[in-house]
N, C-alpha and C positions, 0 to 999 in steps of 0.2 A: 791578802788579808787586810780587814778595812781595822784602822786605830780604834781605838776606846773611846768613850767617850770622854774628853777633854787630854787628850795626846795629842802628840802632832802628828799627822802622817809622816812616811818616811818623806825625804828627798827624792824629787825624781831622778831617777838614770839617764845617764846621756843616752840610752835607747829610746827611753820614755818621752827624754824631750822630741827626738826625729821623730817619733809617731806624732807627737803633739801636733808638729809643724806640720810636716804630710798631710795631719789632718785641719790645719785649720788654712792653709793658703787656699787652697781651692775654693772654700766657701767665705774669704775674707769681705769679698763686698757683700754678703748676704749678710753676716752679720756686722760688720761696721758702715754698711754702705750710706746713700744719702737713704735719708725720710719718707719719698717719693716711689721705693721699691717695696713698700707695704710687705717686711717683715714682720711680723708679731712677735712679741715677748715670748709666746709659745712655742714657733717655733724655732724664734733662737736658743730654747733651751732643750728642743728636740735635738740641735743642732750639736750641740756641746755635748751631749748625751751621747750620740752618736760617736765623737770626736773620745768621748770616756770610754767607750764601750770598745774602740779598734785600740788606746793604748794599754788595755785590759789584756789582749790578747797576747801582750808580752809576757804574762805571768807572773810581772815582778807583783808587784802591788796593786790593789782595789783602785782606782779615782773615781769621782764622781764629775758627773759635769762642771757643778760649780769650782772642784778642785782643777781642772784641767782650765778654765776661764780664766781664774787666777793666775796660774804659772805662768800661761799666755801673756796678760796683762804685764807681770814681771820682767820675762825675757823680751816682751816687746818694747818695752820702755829703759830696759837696760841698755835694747838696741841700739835705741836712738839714742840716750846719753853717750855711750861708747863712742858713735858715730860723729858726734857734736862735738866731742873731747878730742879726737883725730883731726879733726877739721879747724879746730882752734874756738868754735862758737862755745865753747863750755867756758867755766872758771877750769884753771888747771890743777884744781885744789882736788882732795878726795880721788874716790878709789877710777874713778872714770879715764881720766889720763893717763891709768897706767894698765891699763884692760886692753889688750890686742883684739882685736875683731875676728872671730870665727868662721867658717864658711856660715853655719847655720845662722849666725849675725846677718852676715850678707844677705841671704834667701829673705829672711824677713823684714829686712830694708826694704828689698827688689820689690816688695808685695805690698805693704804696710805706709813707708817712705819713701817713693820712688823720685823724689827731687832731692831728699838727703843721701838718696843710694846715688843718684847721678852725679853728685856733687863729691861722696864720696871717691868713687871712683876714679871720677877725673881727677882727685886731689894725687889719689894712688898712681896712675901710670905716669903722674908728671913727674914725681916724686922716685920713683921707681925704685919703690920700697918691697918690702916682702910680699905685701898685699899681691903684688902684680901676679905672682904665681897663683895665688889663691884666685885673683880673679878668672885667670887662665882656665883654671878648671874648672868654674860656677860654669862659664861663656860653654866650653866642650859640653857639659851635662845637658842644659839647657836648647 
């Protein structure tokens, strides 16, 4: 069910967000790609439409494309703060430093940052912190 006009929509679900991603690594260079791959505004919002319409089919809540772009935006950028704060390149101030990294963190580095995921990583297995498990089982999936 879609909010009223001027509510907020609900929070997405940790379901909501797995279809999110599901749906948006696959077509991540298409729509963030270089300039050169003659995307259209059109069709990247076919794209995000698309990407609303398959986390729809959870049945929690309505999204719309723009709603799903958004969240996107969010968790991708939470990513990489989280990721920076691990790493030490952050300030160690705020709420970043104390955010542990998820797998679905991971996945979106691997697609999004693949020089901050590599760097991650290698910080992790030298480290041989918790992460290592978690990496263990991205590495199995994939």
């Amino acid at each position: 069910m879609a909010a009223a006009f001027g509510e907020r929509t609900p929070a997405f679900t940790a379901q909501e967000l797995e279809k999110l991603v599901d749906g948006v690594l696959p077509q991540y260079t298409l729509v963030y790609g270089p300039p050169d791959q003659q995307v259209s505004a059109h069709q990247k919002k076919d794209i995000w439409r698309a990407i609303a319409k398959d986390v729809w089919t959870l049945g929690v809540h309505q999204r719309r494309g723009t709603h799903c772009r958004k969240r996107w935006e969010d968790i991708r950028r939470w990513s990489k703060k989280t990721a920076e704060a691990q790493l030490g390149m952050a300030s160690q101030r705020g709420r970043g430093a104390r955010r542990p990294m998820t797998p679905l963190m991971f996945r979106i580095l691997a697609v999004a940052y693949p020089e901050l995921d590599g760097r991650l990583r290698a910080s992790q297995q030298t480290q041989g912190s918790e992460y290592t498990i978690i990496l263990g089982t991205l590495h199995a999936v994939e």
